[in-house]
py3Dmol code that shows the C-alpha trace and the ligand (Angstrom):
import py3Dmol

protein = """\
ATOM      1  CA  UNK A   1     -15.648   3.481 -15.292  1.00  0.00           C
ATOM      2  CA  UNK A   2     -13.113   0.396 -14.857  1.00  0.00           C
ATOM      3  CA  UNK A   3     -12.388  -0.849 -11.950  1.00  0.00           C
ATOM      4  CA  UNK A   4      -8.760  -1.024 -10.005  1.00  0.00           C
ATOM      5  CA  UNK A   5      -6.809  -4.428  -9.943  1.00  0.00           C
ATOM      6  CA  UNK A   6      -4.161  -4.858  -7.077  1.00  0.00           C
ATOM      7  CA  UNK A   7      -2.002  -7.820  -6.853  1.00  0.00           C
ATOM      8  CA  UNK A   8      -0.275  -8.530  -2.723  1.00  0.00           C
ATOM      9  CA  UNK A   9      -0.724 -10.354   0.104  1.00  0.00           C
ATOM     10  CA  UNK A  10      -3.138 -10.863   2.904  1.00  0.00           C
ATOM     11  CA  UNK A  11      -1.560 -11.786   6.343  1.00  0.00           C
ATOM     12  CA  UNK A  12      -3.220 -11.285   9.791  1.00  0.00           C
ATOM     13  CA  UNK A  13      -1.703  -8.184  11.718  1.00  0.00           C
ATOM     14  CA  UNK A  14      -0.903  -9.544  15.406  1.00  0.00           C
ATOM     15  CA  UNK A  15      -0.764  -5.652  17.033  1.00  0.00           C
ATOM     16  CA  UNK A  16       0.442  -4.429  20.381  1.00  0.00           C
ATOM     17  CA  UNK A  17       0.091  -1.181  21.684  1.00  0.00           C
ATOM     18  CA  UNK A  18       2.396   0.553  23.966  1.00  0.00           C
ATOM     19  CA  UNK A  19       4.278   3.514  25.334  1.00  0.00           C
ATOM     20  CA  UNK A  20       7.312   2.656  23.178  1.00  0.00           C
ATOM     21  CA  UNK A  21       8.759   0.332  20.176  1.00  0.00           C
ATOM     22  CA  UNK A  22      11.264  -2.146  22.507  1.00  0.00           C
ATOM     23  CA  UNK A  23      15.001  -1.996  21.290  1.00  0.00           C
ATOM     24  CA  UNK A  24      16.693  -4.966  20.214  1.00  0.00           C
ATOM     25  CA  UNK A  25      17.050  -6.914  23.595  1.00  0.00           C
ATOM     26  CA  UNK A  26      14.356  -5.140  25.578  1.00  0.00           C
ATOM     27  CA  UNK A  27      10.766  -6.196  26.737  1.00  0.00           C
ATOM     28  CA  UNK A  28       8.199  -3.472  27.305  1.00  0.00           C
ATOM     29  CA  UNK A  29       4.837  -3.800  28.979  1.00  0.00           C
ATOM     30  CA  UNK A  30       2.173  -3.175  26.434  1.00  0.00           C
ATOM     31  CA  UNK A  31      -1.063  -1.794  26.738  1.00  0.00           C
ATOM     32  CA  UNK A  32      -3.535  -3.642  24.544  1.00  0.00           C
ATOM     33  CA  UNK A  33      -2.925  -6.109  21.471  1.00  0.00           C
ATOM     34  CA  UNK A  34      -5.108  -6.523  18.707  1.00  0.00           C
ATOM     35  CA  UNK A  35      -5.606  -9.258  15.757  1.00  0.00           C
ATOM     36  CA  UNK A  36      -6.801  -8.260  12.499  1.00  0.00           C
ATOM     37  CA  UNK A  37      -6.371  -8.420   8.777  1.00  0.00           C
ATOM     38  CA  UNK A  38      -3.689  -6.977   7.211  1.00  0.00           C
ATOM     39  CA  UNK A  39      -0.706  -7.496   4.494  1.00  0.00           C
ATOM     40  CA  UNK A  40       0.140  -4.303   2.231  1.00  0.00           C
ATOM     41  CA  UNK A  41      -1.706  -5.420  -1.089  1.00  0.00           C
ATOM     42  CA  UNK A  42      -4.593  -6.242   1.101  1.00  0.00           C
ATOM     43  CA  UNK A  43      -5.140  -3.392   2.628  1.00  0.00           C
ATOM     44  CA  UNK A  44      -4.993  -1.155  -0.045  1.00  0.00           C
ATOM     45  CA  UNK A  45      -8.030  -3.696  -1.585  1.00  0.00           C
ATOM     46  CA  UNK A  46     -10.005  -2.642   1.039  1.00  0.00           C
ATOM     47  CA  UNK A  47      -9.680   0.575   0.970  1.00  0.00           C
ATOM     48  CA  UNK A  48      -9.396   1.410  -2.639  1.00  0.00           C
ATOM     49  CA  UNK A  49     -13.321  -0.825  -2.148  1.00  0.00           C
ATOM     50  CA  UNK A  50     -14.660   1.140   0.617  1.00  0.00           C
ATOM     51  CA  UNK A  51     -13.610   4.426  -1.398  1.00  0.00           C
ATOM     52  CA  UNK A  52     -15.919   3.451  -3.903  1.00  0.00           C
ATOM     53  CA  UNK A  53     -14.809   1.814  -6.709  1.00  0.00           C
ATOM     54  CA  UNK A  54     -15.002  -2.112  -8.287  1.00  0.00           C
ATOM     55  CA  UNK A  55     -11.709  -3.857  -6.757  1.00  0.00           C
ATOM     56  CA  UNK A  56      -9.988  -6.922  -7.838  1.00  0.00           C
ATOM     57  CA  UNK A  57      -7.598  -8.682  -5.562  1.00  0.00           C
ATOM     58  CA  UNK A  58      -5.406 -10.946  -6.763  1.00  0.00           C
ATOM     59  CA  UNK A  59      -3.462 -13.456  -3.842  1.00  0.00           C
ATOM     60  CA  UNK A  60      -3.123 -16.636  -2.584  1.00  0.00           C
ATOM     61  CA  UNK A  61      -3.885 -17.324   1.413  1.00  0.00           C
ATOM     62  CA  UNK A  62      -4.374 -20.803   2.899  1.00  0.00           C
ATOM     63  CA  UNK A  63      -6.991 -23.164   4.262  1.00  0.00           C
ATOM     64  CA  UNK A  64      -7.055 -21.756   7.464  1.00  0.00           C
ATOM     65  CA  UNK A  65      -8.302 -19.355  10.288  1.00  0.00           C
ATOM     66  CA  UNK A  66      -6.211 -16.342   8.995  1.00  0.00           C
ATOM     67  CA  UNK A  67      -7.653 -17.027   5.228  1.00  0.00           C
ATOM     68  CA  UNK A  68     -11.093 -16.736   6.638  1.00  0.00           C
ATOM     69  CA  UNK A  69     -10.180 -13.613   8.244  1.00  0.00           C
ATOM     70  CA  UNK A  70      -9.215 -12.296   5.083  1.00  0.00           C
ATOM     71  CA  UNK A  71     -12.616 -13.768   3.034  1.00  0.00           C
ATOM     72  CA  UNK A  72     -14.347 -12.047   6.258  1.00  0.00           C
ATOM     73  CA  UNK A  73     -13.349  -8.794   5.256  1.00  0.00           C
ATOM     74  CA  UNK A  74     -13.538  -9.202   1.719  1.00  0.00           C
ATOM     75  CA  UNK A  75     -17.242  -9.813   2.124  1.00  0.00           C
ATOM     76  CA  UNK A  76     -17.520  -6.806   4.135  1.00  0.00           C
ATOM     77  CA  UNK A  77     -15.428  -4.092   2.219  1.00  0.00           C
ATOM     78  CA  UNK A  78     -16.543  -5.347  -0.880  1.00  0.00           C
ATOM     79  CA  UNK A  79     -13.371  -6.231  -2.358  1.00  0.00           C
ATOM     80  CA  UNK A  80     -14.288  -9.109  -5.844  1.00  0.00           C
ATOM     81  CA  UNK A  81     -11.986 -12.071  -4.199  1.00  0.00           C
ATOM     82  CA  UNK A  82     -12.827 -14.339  -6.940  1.00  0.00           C
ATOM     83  CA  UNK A  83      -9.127 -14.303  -7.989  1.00  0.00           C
ATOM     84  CA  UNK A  84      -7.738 -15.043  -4.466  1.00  0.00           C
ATOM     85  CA  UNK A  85      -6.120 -18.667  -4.967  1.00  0.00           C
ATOM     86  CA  UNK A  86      -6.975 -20.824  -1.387  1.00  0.00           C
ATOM     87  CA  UNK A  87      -4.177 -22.989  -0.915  1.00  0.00           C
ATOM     88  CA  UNK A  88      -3.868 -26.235   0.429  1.00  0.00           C
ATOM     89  CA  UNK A  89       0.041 -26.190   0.885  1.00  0.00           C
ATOM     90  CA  UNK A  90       1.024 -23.190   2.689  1.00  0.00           C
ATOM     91  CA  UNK A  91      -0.147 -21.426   5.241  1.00  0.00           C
ATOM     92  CA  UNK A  92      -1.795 -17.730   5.620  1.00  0.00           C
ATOM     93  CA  UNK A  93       1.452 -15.259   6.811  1.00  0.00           C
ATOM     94  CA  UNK A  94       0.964 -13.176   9.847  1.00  0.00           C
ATOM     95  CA  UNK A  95       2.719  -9.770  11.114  1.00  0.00           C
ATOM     96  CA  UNK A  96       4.045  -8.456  13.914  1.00  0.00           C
ATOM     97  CA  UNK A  97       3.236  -4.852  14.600  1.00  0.00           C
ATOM     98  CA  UNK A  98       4.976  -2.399  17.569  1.00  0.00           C
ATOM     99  CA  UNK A  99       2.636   0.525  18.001  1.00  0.00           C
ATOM    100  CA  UNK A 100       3.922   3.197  20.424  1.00  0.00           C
ATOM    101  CA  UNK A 101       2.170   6.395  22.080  1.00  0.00           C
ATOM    102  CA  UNK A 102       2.344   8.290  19.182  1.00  0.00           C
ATOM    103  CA  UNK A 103       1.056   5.904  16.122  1.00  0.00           C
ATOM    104  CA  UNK A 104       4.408   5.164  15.137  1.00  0.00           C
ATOM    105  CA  UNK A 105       5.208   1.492  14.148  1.00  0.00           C
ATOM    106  CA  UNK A 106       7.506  -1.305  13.739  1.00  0.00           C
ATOM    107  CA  UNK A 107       6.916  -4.421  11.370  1.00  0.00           C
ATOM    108  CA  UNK A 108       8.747  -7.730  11.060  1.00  0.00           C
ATOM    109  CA  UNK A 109       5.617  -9.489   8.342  1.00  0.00           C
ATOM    110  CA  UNK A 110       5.964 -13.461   7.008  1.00  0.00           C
ATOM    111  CA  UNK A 111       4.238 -13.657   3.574  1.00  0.00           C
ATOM    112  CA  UNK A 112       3.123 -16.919   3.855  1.00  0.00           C
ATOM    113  CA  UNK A 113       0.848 -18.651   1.335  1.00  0.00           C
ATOM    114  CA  UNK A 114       0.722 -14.928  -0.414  1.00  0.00           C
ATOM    115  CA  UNK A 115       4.181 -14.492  -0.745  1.00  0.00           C
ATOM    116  CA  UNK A 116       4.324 -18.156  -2.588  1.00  0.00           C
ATOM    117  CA  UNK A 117       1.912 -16.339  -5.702  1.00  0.00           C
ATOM    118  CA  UNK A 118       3.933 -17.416  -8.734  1.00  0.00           C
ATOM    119  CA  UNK A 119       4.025 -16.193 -12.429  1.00  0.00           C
ATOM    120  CA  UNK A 120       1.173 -18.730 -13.697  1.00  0.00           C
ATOM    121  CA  UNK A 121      -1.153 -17.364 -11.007  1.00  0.00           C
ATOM    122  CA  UNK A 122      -0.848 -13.897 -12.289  1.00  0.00           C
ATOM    123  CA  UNK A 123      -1.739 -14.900 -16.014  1.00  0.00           C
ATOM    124  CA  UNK A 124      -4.883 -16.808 -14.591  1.00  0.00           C
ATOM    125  CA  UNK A 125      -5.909 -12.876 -13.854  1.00  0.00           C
ATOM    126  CA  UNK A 126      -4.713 -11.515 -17.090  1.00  0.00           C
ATOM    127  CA  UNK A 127      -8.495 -11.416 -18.190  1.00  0.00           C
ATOM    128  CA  UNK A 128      -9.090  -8.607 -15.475  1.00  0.00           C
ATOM    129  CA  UNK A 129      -5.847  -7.038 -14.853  1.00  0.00           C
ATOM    130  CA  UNK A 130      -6.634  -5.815 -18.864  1.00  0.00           C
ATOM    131  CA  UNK A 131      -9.820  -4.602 -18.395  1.00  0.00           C
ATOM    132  CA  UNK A 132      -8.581  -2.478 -15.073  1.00  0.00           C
ATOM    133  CA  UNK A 133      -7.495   1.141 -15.704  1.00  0.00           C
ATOM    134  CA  UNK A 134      -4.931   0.988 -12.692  1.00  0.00           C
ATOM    135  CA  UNK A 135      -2.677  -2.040 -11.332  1.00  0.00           C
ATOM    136  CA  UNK A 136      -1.459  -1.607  -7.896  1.00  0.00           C
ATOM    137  CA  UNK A 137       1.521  -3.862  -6.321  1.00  0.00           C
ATOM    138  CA  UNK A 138       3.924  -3.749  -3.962  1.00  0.00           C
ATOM    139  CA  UNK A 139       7.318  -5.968  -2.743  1.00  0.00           C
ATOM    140  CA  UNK A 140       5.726  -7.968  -0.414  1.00  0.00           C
ATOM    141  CA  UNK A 141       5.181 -10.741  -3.096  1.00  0.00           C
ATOM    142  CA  UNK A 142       8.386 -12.281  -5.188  1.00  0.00           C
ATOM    143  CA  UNK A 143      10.193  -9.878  -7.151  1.00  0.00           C
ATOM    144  CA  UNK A 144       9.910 -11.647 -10.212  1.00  0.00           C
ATOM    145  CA  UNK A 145       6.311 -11.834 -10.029  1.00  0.00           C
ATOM    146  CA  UNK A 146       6.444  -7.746  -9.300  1.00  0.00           C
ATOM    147  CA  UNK A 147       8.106  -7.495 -12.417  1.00  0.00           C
ATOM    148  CA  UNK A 148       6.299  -9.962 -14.719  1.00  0.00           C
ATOM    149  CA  UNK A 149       2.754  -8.221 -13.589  1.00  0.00           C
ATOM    150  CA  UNK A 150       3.607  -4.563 -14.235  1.00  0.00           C
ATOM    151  CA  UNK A 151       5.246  -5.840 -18.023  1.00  0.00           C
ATOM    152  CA  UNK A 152       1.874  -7.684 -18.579  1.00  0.00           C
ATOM    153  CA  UNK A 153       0.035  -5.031 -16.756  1.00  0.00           C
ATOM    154  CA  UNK A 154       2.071  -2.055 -19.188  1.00  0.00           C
ATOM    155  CA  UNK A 155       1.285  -4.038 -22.239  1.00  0.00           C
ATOM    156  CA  UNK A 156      -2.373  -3.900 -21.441  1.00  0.00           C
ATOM    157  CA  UNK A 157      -1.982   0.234 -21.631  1.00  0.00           C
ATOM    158  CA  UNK A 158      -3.133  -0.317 -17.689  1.00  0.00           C
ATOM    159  CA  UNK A 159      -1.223   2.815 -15.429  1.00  0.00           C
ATOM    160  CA  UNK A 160       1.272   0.965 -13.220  1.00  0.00           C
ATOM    161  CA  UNK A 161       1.545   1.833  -9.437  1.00  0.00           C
ATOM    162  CA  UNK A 162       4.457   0.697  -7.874  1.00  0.00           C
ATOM    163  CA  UNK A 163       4.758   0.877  -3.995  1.00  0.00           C
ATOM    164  CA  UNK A 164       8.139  -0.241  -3.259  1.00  0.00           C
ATOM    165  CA  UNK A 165       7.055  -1.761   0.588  1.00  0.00           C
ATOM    166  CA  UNK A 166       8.993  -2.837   2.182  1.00  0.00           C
ATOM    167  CA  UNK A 167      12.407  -1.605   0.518  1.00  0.00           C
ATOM    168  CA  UNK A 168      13.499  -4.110  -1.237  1.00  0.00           C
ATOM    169  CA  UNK A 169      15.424  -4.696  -4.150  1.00  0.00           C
ATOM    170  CA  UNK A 170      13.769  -3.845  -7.253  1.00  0.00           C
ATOM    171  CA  UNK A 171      16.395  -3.240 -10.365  1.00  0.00           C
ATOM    172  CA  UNK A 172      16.771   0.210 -11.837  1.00  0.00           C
ATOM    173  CA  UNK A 173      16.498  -1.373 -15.724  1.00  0.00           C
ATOM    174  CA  UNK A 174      12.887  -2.223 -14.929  1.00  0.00           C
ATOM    175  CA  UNK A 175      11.924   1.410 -13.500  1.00  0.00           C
ATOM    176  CA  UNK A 176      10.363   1.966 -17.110  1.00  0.00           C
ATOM    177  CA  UNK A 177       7.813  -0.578 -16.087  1.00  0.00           C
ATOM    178  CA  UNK A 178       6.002   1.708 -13.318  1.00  0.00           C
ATOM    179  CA  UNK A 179       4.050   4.865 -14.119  1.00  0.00           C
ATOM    180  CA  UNK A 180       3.728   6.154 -10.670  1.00  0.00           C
ATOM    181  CA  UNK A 181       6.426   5.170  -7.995  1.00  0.00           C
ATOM    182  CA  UNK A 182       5.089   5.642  -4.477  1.00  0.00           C
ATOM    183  CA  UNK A 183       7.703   5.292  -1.482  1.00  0.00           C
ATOM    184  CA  UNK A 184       7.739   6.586   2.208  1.00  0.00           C
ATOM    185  CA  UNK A 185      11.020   8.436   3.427  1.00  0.00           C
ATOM    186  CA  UNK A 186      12.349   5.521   4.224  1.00  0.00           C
ATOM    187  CA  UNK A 187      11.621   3.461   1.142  1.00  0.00           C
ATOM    188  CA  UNK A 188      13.296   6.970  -0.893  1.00  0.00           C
ATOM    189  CA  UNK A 189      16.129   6.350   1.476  1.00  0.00           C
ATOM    190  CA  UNK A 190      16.896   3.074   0.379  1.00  0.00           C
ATOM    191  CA  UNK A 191      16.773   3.722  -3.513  1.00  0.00           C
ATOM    192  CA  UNK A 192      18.764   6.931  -3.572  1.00  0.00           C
ATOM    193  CA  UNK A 193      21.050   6.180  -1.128  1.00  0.00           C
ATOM    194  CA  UNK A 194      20.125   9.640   1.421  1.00  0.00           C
ATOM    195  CA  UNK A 195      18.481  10.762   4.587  1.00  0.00           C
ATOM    196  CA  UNK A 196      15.220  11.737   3.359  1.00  0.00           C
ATOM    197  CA  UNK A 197      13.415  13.417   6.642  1.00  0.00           C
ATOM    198  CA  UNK A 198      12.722  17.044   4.932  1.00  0.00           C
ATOM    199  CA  UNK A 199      10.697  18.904   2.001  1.00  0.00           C
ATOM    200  CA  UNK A 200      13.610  19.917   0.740  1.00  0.00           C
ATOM    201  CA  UNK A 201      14.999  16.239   0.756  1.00  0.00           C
ATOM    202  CA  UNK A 202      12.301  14.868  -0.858  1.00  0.00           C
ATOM    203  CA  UNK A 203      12.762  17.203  -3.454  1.00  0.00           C
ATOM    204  CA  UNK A 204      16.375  16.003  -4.270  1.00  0.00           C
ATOM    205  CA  UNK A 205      15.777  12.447  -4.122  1.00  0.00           C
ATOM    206  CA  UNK A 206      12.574  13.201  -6.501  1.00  0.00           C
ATOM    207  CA  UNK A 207      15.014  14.442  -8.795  1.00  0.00           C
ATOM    208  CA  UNK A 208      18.140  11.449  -8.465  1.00  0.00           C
ATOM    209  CA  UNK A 209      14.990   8.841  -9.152  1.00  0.00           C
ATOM    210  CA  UNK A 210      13.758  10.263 -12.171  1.00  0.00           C
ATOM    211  CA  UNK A 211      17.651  10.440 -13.122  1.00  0.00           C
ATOM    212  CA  UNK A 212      16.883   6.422 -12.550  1.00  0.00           C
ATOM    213  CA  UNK A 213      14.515   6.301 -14.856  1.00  0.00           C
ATOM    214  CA  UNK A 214      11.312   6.786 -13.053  1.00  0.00           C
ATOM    215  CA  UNK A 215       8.500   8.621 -14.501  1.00  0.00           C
ATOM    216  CA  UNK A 216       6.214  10.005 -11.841  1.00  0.00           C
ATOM    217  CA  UNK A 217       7.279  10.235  -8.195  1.00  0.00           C
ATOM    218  CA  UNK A 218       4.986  10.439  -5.230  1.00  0.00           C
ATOM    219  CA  UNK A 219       7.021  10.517  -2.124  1.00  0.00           C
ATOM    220  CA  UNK A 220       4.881  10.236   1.065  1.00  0.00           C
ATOM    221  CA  UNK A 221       6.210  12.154   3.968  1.00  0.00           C
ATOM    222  CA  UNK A 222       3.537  11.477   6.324  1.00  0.00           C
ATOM    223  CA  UNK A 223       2.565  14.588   8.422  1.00  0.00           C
ATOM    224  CA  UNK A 224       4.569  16.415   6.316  1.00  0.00           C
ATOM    225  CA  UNK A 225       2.450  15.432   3.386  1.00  0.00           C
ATOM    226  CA  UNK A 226       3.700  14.185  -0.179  1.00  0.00           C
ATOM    227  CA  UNK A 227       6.193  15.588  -2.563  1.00  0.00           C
ATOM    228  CA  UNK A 228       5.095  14.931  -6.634  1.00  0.00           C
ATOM    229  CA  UNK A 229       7.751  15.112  -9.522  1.00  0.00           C
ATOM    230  CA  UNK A 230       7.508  14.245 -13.202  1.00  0.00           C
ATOM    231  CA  UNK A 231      10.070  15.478 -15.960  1.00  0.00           C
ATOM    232  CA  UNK A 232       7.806  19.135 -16.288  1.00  0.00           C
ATOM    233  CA  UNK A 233       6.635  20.052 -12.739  1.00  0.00           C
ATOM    234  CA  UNK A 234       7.453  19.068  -8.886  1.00  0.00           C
ATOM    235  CA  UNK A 235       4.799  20.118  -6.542  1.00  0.00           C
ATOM    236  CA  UNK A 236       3.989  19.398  -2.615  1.00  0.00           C
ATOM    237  CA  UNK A 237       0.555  18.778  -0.698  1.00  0.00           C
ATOM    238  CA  UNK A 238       0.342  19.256   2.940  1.00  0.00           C
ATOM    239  CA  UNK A 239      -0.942  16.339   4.936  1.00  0.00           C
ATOM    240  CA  UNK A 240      -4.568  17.080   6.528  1.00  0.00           C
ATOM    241  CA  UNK A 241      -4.098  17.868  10.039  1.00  0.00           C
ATOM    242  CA  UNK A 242      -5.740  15.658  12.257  1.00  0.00           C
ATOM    243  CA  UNK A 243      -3.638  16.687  15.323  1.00  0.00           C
ATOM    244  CA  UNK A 244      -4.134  14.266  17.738  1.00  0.00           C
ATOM    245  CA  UNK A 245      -6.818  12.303  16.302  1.00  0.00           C
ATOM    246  CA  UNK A 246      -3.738  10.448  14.908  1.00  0.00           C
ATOM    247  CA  UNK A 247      -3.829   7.485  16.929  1.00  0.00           C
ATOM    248  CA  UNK A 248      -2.074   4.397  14.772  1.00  0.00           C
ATOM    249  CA  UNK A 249      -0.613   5.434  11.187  1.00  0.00           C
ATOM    250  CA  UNK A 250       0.171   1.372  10.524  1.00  0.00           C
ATOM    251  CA  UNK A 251      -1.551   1.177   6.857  1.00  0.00           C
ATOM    252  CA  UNK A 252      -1.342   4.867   6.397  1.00  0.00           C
ATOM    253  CA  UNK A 253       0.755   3.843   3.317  1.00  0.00           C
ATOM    254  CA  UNK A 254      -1.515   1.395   1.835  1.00  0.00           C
ATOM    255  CA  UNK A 255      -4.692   4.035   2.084  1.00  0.00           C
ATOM    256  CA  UNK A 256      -2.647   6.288   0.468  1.00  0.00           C
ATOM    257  CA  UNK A 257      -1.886   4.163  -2.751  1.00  0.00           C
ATOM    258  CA  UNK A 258      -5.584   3.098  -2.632  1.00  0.00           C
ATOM    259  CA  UNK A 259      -6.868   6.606  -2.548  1.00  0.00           C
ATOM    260  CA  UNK A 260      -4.173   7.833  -5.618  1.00  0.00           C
ATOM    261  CA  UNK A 261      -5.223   4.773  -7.292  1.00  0.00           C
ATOM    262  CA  UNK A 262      -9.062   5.455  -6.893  1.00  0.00           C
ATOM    263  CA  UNK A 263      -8.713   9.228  -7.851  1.00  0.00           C
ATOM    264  CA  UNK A 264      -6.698   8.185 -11.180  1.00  0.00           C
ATOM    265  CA  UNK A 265      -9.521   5.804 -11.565  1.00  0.00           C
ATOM    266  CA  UNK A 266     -12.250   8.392 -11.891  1.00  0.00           C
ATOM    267  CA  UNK A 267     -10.236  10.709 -14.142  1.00  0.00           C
ATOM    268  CA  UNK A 268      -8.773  13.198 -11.511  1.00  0.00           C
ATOM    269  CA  UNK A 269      -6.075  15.441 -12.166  1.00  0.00           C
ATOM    270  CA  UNK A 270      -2.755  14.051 -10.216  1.00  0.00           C
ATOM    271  CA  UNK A 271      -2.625  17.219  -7.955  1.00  0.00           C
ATOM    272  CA  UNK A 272      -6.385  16.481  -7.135  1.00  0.00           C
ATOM    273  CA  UNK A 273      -5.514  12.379  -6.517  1.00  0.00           C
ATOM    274  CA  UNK A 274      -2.723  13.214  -3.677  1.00  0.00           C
ATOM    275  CA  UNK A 275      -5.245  15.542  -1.763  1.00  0.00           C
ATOM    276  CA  UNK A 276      -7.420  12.424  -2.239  1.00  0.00           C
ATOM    277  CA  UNK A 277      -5.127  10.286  -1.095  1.00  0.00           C
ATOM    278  CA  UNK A 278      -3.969  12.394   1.882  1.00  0.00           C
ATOM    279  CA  UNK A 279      -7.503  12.421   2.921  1.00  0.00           C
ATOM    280  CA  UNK A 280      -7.955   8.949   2.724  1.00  0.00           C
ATOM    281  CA  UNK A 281      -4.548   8.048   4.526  1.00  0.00           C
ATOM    282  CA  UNK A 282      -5.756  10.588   7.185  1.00  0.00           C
ATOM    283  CA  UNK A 283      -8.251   9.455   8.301  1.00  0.00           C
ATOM    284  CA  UNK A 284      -7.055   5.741   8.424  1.00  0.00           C
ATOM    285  CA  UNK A 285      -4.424   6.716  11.727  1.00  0.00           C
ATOM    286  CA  UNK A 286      -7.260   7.695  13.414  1.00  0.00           C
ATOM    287  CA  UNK A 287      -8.562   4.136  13.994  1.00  0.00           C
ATOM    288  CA  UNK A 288      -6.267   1.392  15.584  1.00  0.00           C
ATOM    289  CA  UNK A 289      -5.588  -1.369  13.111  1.00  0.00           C
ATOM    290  CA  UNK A 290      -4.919  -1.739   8.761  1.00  0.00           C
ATOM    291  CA  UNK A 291      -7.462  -2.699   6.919  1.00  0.00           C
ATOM    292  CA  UNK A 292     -10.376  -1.742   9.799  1.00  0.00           C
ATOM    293  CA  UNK A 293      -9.160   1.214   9.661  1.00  0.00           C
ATOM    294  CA  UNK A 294      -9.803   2.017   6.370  1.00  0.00           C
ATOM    295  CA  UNK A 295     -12.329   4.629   5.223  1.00  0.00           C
ATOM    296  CA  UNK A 296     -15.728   4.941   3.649  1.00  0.00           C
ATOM    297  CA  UNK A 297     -16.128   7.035   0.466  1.00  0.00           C
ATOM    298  CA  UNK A 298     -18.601   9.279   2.782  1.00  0.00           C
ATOM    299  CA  UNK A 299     -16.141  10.131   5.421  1.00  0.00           C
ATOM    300  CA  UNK A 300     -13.323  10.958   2.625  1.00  0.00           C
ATOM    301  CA  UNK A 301     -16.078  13.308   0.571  1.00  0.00           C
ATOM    302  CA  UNK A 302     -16.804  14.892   4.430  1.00  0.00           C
ATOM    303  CA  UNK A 303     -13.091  15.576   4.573  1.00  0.00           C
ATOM    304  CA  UNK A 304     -12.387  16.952   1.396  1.00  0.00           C
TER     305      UNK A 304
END
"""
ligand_1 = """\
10
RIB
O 1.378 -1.463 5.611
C 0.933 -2.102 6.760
C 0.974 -3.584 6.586
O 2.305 -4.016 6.416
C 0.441 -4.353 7.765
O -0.936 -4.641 7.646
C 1.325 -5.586 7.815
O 0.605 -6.748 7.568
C 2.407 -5.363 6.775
O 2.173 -6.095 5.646
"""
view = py3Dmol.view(width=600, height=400)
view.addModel(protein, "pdb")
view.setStyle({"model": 0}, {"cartoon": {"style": "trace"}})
view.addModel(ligand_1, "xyz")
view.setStyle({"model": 1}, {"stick": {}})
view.zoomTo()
view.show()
């Protein structure tokens, strides 16, 4: 089997825990704060590592506390880090996370020495990124560089996955470049231009992006599950109920687009990879923190 090759960033997650997500202006008391790693590309690393299958990250971080963080978990998840550039110019980014009462967040994230990844440091990888059956990235890096890695990546005949975190501009003429397109509501809401809060609105946005030009659309609707379109069929999973196990849903996202990317890995149907992926986004709200709080292929297998 080949392995999965995700290219992102690694920042440390500065968390606080509260009753509620302040509004612009306010100060809350908070409960309890936690530091960990984190950063979108990152986490799905880990996760797509601890759900069992060879993972290549490709990054930059710096010379610093926060890159040792990220080489700590590395070493523990067992994500291959060989192609994580250490820098001696910038800095590792960090991330501030709001968690209220009921696992909901709020992220404000500086890329640092990961958002600095350039063109040139993406064809030092080529030699993997071929050999992978699925590339992973996401908009937390430079958009050029998101762009320039799914081409190479496409040329390779590797399946593209495209999570467009945070929403962020990302032109309609390269949509041809990604094989699966994976937003939240939120990230829908920004590319079609509508509320997307339902089933049913899911369902209509499916169908204005593949009017854009996208292939395959996954549309995560957390508890409400994930909506699936191509050109021939549009189907919906439910979430798994955890009811209130839920306790922080930060990285839900990211363990989602690992699990899809590990199922399409070992040759599982797309139906079967969302129910995969819903499992394995699950069960990573019901541990505080991102990339900690991702699971092991055991507890996944238990779930499914
Ligand atoms: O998706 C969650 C992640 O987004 C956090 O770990 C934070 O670092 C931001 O990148």
């Amino acid at each position: 089997m080949k392995n999965i090759c995700i290219l992102g960033v690694f920042v440390a997650d500065l968390a606080f825990f509260g009753d509620e997500i302040p509004v612009s202006g306010e100060t809350v008391i908070g409960k309890e704060y936690i530091i960990g790693p984190g950063g979108k590309g990152s986490n799905q690393a880990v996760a797509a590592a601890k759900a069992g299958i060879k993972t290549y990250f490709i990054s930059k971080i710096g010379d610093d506390q926060f890159g040792q963080m990220a080489k700590e978990i590395y070493n523990k998840s067992g994500v291959d880090y060989s192609r994580v550039i250490t820098s001696k110019e910038h800095s590792t980014g960090a991330a501030g996370i709001i968690v209220n009462n009921r696992g909901q967040n709020a992220i404000s994230v500086v890329t640092g020495a990961g958002g600095a990844i350039t063109k040139e440091d993406f064809n030092n990888s080529m030699d993997i990124v071929s050999n992978s059956s699925v590339f992973l990235t996401n908009l937390e890096i430079p958009v050029e560089v998101v762009y320039y890695s799914l081409k190479k990546a496409r040329e390779n005949n590797v399946t593209t996955i495209l999570n467009p975190a945070p929403a962020s501009e990302f032109s309609q003429e390269n949509f041809h470049l990604v094989d699966f397109f994976t937003p939240n509501e939120t990230e829908t809401a920004f590319f079609v231009k509508q509320k997307v809060e339902s089933k049913d609105d899911a369902k209509q946005a499916a169908e204005k992006l593949l009017d854009m030009g996208i292939k395959n659309v996954v549309i995560t609707l957390g508890e409400k599950g994930a909506y699936y379109a191509n050109s021939n069929e549009h189907f919906h999973v439910d979430a798994i109920n955890l009811g209130d196990k839920v306790i922080d849903t930060t990285g839900a996202g990211d363990a989602f687009n690992a699990g899809f990317a590990v199922a399409l890995t070992e040759g599982k149907s797309i139906k079967e990879s969302i129910i995969f992926a819903n499992a394995t986004a699950g069960l990573s709200t019901t541990k505080i923190g991102t990339a900690k709080s991702m699971p092991l292929r055991s507890e996944i297998d238990d779930l499914l």
